[in-house]
C-alpha positions as CSV (number, residue, x, y, z in Angstrom):
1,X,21.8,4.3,32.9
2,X,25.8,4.3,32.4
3,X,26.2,0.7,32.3
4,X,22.9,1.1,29.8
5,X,25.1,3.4,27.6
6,X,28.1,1.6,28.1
7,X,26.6,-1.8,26.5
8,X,25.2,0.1,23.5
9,X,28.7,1.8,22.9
10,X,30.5,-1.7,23.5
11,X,28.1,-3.0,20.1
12,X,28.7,-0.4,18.2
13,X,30.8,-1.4,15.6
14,X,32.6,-0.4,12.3
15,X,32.3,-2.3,8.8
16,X,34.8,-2.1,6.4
17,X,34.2,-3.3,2.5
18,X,35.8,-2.8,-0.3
19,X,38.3,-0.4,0.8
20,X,35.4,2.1,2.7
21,X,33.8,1.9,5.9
22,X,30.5,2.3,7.6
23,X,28.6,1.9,11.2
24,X,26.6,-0.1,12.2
25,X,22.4,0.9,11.7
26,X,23.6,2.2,8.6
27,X,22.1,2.9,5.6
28,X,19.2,4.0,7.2
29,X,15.5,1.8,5.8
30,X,13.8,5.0,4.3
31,X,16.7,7.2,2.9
32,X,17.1,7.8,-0.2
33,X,19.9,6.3,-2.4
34,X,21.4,9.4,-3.4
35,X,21.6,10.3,0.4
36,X,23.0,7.3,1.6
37,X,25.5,7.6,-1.4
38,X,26.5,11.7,0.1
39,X,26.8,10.0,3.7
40,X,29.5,7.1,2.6
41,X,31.4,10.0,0.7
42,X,31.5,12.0,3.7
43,X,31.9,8.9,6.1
44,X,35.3,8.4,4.5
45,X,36.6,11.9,3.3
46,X,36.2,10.7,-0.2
47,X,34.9,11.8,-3.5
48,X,31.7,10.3,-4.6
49,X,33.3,9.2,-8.0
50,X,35.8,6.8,-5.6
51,X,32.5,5.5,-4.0
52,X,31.0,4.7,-7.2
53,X,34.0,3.2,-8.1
54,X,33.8,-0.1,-6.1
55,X,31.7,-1.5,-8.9
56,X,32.8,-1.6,-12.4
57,X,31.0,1.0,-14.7
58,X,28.4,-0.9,-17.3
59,X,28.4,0.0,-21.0
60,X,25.4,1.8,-20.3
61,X,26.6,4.1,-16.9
62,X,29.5,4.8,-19.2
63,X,27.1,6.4,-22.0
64,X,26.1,8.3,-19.4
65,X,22.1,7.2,-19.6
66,X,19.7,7.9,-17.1
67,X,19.1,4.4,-16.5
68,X,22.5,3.7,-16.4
69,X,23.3,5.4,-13.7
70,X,20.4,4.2,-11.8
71,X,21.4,0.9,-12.1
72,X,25.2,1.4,-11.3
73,X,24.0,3.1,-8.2
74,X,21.7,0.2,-7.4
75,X,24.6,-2.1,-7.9
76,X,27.2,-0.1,-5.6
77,X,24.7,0.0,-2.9
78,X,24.2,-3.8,-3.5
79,X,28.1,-4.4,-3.4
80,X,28.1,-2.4,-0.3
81,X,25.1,-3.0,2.0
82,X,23.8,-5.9,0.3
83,X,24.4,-7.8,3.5
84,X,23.2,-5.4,5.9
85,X,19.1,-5.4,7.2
86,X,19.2,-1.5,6.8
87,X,19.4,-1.9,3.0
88,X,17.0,-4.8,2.5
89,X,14.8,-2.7,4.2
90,X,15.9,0.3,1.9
91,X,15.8,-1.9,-1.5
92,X,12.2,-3.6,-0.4
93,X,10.4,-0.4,0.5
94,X,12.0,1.6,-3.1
95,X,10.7,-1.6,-5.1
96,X,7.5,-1.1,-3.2
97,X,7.1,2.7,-4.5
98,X,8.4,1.8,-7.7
99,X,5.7,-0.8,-8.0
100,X,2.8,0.9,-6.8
101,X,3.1,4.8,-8.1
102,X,2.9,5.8,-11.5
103,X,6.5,6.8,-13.2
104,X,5.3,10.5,-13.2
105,X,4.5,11.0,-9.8
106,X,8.9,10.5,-9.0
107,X,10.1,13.7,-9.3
108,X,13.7,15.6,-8.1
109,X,14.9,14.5,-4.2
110,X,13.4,16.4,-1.8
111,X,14.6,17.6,1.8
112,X,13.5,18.9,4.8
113,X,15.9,21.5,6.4
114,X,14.5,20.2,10.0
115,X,15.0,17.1,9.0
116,X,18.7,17.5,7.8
117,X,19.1,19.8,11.3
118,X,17.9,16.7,13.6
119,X,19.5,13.8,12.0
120,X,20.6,14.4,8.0
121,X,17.8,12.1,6.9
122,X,16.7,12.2,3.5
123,X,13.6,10.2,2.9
124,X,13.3,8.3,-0.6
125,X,8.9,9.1,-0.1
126,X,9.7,13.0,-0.5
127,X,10.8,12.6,-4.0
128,X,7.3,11.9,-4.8
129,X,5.3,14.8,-6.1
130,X,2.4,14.3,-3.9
131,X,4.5,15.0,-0.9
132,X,5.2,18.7,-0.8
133,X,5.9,19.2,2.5
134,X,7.5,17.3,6.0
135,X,4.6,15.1,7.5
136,X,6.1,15.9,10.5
137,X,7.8,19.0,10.9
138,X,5.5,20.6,8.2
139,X,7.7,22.9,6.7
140,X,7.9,22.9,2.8
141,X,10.2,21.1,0.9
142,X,12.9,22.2,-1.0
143,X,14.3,20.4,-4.3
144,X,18.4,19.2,-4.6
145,X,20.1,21.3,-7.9
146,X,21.3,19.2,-10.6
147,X,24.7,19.2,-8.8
148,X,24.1,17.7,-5.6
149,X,22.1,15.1,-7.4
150,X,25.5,14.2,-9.7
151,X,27.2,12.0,-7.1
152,X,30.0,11.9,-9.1
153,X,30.6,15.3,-9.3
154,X,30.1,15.3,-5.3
155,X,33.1,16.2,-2.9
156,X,32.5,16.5,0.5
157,X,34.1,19.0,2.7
158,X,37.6,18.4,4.5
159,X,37.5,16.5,7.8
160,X,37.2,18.7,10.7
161,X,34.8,20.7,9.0
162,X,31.5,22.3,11.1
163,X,29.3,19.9,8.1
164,X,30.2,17.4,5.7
165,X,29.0,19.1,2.6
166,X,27.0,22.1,1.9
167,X,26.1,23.5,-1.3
168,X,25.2,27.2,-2.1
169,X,22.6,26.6,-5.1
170,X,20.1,24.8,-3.3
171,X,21.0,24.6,0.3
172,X,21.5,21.3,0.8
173,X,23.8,19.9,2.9
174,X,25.2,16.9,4.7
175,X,26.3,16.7,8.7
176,X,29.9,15.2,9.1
177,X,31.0,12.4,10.1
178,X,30.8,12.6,14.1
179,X,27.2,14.1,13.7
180,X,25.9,11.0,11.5
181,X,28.0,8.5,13.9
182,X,25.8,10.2,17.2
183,X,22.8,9.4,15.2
184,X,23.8,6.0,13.8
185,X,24.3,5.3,17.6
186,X,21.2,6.7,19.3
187,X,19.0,5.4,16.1
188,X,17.6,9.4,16.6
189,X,15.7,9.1,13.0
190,X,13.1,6.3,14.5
191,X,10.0,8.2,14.6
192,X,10.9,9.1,10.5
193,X,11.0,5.9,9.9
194,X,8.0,4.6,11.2
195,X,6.5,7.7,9.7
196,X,7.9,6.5,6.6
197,X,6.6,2.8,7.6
198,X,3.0,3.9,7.9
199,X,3.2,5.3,4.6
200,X,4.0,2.0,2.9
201,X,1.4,0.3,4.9
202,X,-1.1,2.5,4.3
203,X,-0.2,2.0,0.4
204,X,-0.3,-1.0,0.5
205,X,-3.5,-1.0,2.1
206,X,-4.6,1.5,-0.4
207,X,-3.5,-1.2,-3.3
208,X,-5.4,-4.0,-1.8
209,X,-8.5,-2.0,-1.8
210,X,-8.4,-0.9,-5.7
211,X,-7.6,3.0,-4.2
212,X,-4.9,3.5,-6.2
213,X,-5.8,2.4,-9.6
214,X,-8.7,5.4,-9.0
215,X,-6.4,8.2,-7.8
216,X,-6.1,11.4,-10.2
217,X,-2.4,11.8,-10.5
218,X,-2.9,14.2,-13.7
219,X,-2.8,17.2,-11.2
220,X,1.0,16.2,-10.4
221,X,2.3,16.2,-14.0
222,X,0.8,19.7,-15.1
223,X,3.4,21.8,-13.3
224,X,1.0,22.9,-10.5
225,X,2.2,22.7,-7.2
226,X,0.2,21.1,-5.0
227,X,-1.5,22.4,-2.1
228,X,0.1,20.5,0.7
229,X,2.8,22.8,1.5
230,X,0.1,25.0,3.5
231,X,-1.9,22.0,5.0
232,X,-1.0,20.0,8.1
233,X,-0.8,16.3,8.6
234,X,-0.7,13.6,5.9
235,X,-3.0,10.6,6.9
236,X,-1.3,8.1,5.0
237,X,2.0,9.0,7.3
238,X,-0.3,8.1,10.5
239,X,-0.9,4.9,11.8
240,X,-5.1,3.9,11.1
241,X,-6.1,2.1,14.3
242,X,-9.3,1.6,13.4
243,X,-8.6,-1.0,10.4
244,X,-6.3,-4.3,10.6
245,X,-5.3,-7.2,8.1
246,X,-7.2,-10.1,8.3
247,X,-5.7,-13.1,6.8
248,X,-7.5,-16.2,5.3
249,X,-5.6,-19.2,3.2
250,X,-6.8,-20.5,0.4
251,X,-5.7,-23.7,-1.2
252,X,-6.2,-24.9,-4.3
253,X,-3.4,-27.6,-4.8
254,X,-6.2,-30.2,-5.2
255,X,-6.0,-33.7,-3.4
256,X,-7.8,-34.4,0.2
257,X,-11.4,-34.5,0.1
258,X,-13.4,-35.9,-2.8
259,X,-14.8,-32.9,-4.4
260,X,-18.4,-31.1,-3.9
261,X,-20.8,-29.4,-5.8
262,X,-20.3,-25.8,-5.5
263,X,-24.0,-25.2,-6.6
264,X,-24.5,-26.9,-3.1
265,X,-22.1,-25.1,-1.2
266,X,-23.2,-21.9,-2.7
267,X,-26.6,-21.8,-1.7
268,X,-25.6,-23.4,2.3
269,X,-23.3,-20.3,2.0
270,X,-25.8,-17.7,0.7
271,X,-28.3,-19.6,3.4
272,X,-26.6,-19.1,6.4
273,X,-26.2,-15.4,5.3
274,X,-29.5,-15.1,5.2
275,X,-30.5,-16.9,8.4
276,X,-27.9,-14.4,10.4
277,X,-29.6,-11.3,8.9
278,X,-33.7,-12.5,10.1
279,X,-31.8,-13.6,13.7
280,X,-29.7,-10.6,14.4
281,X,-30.9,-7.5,11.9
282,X,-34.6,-7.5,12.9
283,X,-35.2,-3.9,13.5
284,X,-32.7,-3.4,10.4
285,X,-34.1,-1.6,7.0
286,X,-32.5,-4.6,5.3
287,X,-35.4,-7.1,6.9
288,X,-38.0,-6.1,4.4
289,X,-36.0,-7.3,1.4
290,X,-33.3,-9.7,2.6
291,X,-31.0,-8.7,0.2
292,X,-32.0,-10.0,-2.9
293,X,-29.6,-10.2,-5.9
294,X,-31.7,-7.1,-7.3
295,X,-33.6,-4.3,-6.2
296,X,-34.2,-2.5,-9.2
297,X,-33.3,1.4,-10.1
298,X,-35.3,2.3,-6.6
299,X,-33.3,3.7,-3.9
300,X,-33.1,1.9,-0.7
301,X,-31.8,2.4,2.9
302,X,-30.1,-0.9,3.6
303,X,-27.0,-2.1,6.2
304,X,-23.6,-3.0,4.5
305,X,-23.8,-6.5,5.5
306,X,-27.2,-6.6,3.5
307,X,-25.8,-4.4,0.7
308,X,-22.5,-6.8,0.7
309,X,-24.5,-10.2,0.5
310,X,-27.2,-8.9,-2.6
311,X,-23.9,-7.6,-4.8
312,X,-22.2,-10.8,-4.1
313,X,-25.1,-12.7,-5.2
314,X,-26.0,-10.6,-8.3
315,X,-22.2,-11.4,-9.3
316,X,-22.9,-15.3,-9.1
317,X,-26.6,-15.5,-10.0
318,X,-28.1,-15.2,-13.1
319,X,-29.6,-11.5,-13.3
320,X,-33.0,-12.9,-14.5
321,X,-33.3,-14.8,-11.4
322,X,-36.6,-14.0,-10.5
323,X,-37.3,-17.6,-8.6
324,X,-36.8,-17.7,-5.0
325,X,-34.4,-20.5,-5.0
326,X,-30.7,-19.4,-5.2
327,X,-28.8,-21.2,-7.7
328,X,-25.5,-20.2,-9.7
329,X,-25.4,-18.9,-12.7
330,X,-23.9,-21.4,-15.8
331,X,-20.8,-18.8,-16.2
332,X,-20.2,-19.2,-12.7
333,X,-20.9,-23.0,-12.2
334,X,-18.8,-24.0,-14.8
335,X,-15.5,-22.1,-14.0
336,X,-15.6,-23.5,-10.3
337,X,-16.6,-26.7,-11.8
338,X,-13.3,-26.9,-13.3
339,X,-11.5,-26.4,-10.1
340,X,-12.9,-29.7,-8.6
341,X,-13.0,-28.0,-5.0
342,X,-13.8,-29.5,-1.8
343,X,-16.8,-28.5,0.4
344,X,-14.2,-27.0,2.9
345,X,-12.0,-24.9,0.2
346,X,-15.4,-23.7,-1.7
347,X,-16.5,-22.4,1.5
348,X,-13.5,-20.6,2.0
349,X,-13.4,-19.6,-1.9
350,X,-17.3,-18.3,-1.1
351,X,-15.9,-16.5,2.3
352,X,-13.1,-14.9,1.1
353,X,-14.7,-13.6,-2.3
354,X,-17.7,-12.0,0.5
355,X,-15.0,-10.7,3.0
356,X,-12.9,-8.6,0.2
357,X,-16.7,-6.8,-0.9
358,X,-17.1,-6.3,2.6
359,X,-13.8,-5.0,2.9
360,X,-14.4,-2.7,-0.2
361,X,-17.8,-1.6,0.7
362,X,-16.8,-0.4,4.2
363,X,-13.8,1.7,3.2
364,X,-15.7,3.7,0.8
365,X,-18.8,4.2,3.3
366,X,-16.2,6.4,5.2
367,X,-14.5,7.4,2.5
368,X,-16.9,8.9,0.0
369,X,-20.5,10.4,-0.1
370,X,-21.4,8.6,-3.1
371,X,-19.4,5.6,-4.3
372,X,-20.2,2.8,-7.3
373,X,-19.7,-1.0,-7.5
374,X,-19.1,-2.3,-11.3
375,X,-20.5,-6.0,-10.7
376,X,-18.6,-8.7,-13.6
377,X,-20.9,-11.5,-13.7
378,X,-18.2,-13.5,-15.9
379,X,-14.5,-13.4,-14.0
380,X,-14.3,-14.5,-10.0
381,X,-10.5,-14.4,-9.1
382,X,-10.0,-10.8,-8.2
383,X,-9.7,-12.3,-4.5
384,X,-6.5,-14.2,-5.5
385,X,-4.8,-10.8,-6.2
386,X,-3.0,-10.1,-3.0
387,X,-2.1,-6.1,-4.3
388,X,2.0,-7.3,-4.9
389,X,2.3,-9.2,-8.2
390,X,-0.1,-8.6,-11.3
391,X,-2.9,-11.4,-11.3
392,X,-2.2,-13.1,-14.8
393,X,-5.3,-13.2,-17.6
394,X,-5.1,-17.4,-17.5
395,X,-6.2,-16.7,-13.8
396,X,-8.8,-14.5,-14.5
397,X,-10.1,-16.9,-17.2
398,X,-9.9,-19.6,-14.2
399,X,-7.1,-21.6,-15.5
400,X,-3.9,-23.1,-13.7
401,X,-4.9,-22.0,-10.4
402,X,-3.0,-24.1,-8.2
403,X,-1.7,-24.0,-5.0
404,X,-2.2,-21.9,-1.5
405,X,-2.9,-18.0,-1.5
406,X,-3.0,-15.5,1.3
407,X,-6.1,-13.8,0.8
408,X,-5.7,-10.3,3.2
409,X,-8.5,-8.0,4.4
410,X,-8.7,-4.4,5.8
411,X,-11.4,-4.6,7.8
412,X,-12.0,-3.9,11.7
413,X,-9.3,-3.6,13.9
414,X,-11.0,-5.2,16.8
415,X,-13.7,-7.8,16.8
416,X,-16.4,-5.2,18.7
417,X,-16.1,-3.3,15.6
418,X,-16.5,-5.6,13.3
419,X,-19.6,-7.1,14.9
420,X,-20.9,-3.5,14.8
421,X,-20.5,-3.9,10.8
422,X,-22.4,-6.9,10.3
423,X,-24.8,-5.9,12.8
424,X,-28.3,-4.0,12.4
425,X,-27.3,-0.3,10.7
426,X,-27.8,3.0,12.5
427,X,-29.2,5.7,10.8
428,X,-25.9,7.3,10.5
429,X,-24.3,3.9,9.2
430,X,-27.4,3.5,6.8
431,X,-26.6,3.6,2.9
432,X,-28.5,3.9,0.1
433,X,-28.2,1.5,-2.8
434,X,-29.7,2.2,-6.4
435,X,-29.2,-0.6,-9.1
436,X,-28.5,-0.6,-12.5
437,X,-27.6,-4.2,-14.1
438,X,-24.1,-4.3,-13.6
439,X,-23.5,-1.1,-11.7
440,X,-24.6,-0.3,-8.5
441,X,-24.5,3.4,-6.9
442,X,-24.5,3.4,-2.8
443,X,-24.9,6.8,-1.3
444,X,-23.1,7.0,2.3
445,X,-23.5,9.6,5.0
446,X,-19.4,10.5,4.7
447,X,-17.8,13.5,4.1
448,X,-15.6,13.1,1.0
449,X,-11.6,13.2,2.1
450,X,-8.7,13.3,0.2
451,X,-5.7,11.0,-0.5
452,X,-1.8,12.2,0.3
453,X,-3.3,15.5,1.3
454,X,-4.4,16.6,-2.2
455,X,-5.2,13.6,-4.7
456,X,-9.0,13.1,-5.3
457,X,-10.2,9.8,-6.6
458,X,-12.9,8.5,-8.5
459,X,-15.2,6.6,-5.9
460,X,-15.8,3.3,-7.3
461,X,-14.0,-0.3,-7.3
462,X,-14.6,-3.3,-9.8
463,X,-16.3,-6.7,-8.2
C-alpha cells in the first residue's frame, strides 16, 4: 500500500501557465466555471481580476455585458486548461447542457454545503432550475449572492488561512489550497462525477427519444420552487441498467451495388416481419390481426412488436390500402427512389427506421399510462437525426443525403430482454392501441413517472 501511495505521489505534478499554476486532475469535468475560476484564485493567493487577466479583455467584457463576460471567462479557461482532458471534458459536457435545455431553465450557481465540506465541488448541473437539491447528499441547495458570482470582485483569503474564501451573504465558501491539492490527489470527487456523467447520458438518452422536446419547463420560469428539495433520488443522476445504445451504420455515399427497388425490399422487409410474428407470437393477441397498417378507432390489446410493425407500415403505405398486398405509398416511393439505394442499405434504411419506433414505443410503455404516436405519412428521415446537431429541412425533404450516419437506439440492455420485447405480450406487457388517421393512442399498464424529479411531460413522440 506504501509503495501504492508512493507512485501516485511520485505523478503528481504541478503546471505552470501564464504566470499561475495548477495540479494535475484539475479543473475537475463537472464543475462549474465560476468554481474552477474561485479554486485558481485561491490556488495562487491571487485576486480573481489577476486570473482573468491572462486574456486580454474584449470590447464587449469591457462594456461590462452579460455575454461578455461569459465569453472572457470561456476564453481564460481556454488559455488556461485548454490543453488539459479535465477541461475538454468540462467544455463538452457545458456545450452539452447548453444545447439540450431551454435558456430559462439556467438559473444562479448552486452549491451543496456537503458537497463543499467533502471536496469543494461545485457542479455546473445544479445551476439548473430543475435541480433543487444534492442527488446525493439530498440536502437543499442554496444559491451564490451576486458577489461571489463577480469573479472579479473575488479575493481569496490569505494563505495559511483555515478556508480559502468564505463569504457571509450567502455562505459560500472555498477550501484552501492544501484541502483542494488532497483531493486533486486522491480524485475524492469521483462518485460526483459519474453522478454528473449519468446525468448527461441519461439526457442524452432523453434527446434521442423526443423526451425533451415534450417536457413542461413553464413550471421553472414562474417563480415557484420546485418540489425536489423534499423528495429523494433523481433518476436521471442513476445509472438505467436496464436500457443500452444500440448502434447501426447507415451509408448513403452511393457507389457498390447497382441499385434495387425499394418497393421490393419493402415488402421482403414487411414479409419477414410478418412471418416472425405467425412463427413465434401464436398465443399472442396480435395473431388475429397481424398488424395491419390500420385497425380503425376500435380499441385493441396487441404486443409492441405488432403495434411497432402496423405504425411503421401506416407511415409508408397508402392509408386507403385496403388490398392485401403491401406496396409503398407514391410519397414514399419516390423520395427513396431518388436515393438510388442498394438492396443491402434499403434494408438497413427499412431496419433502422423500425428499430427507433421500437425504441420509442417501449420507453413510453413504461413511461406513461396513456401515450400518442403522430404518424407523417410524407417526411422519412427522422432516423438520421442522431439527437446532437439539428437535422436540416433539405434532409427532411430527402435531399443531399450523402454519406455514413450512426443511427443509435435505447433499447434492451441485454439480448434476453430484448427477445422478451419482440416476443408474445403478457398481460401486464399488453397495450391497447386506438387509431385515428394519423394519430394513434396506445394505452399501457404503467404508472405515469416524472422527469428530473418534478417536470411532467406530454406523452407523445412524432413518427
Amino acid at each position: 500500500m506504501k509503495r501504492f501511495t508512493a507512485r501516485v505521489l511520485r505523478r503528481f505534478a504541478m503546471h505552470y501557465k501564464h504566470g499561475l499554476f495548477f495540479p494535475d486532475n484539475f479543473p475537475w469535468p463537472c464543475d462549474h466555471a465560476i468554481a474552477i475560476l474561485h479554486k485558481t484564485a485561491v490556488m495562487n493567493g491571487v485576486c480573481g481580476r489577476v486570473v482573468l487577466g491572462t486574456v486580454p479583455l474584449t470590447l464587449a467584457a469591457r462594456r461590462h455585458t452579460k455575454n461578455g463576460r461569459e465569453m472572457h471567462i470561456e476564453s481564460v479557461l481556454e488559455e488556461m486548461y485548454g490543453s488539459t482532458p479535465g477541461y475538454s471534458r468540462l467544455h463538452s459536457s457545458v456545450n452539452f447542457a447548453t444545447e439540450y435545455f431551454p435558456k430559462s431553465v439556467f438559473g444562479p450557481i448552486k452549491y451543496c454545503a456537503q458537497c463543499l465540506a467533502e471536496t469543494g465541488l461545485v457542479p455546473a448541473i445544479f445551476s439548473l432550475r430543475l435541480v433543487a437539491s444534492c442527488p446525493w447528499h439530498h440536502q437543499p441547495l442554496k444559491p451564490l449572492c451576486k458577489r461571489c458570482h463577480d469573479i472579479w470582485r473575488f479575493i481569496p483569503t490569505p494563505f495559511g488561512s483555515p478556508v480559502g474564501y468564505r463569504c457571509a451573504d450567502c455562505g459560500y465558501w472555498v477550501p484552501n489550497r492544501r484541502a483542494l491539492f488532497a483531493v486533486c490527489r486522491s480524485y475524492s470527487n469521483d462518485i460526483a462525477e459519474s453522478a454528473c456523467f449519468h446525468f448527461l447520458t441519461n439526457t442524452l438518452r432523453l434527446q434521442r427519444l423526443g423526451v425533451l422536446d415534450v417536457l413542461h419547463f413553464s413550471g421553472l420560469t414562474d417563480g415557484r420552487v420546485p418540489a425536489l428539495a423534499d423528495c429523494g433520488v433523481i433518476p436521471e443522476f442513476t445509472r438505467d441498467n436496464t436500457s443500452k445504445v444500440w448502434y447501426r451504420t447507415l451509408d448513403l455515399s452511393g457507389g457498390g451495388a447497382a441499385p434495387g427497388s425499394p418497393e421490393e425490399c419493402y415488402q421482403r422487409f414487411v414479409r419477414f416481419h410478418q412471418m416472425h410474428l405467425l412463427k413465434a407470437h401464436r398465443d399472442c393477441p396480435c395473431g388475429a390481426v397481424l398488424s395491419r397498417p390500420d385497425f380503425g378507432e376500435a380499441s385493441r390489446s396487441m404486443c409492441v412488436y405488432s403495434v411497432a410493425l402496423s405504425i411503421f407500415r401506416q407511415k409508408f403505405e397508402s392509408p386507403d390500402n385496403a388490398e392485401a398486398v403491401t406496396h409503398l405509398a407514391e410519397a414514399a416511393l419516390e423520395q427513396l427512389a431518388e436515393l438510388q439505394m442498394a438492396p443491402r442499405v434499403a434494408r438497413c434504411f427499412f431496419q433502422c427506421t423500425f428499430y427507433q419506433l421500437i425504441a420509442r414505443l417501449w420507453f413510453w410503455s413504461r413511461a406513461a399510462s396513456r401515450f400518442v404516436v403522430h404518424i407523417d405519412p410524407r417526411h422519412f428521415w427522422g432516423v438520421l437525426d442522431t439527437g446532437r446537431s439539428p437535422i436540416r429541412l433539405a434532409r427532411l425533404l430527402g435531399e443531399g443525403l450523402q454519406g455514413r450516419y450512426s443511427c443509435e437506439f435505447d433499447l434492451p440492455a441485454d439480448r434476453a430482454a430484448m427477445r422478451q420485447l419482440m416476443g408474445p405480450a403478457q398481460f401486464r406487457q399488453t397495450l391497447r392501441i386506438r387509431n385515428l388517421g394519423t394519430r394513434a393512442e396506445l394505452t399501457a399498464p404503467a404508472t405515469p413517472r416524472l422527469f428530473y424529479g418534478t417536470l411532467p411531460a406530454t406523452a407523445m413522440f412524432y413518427f
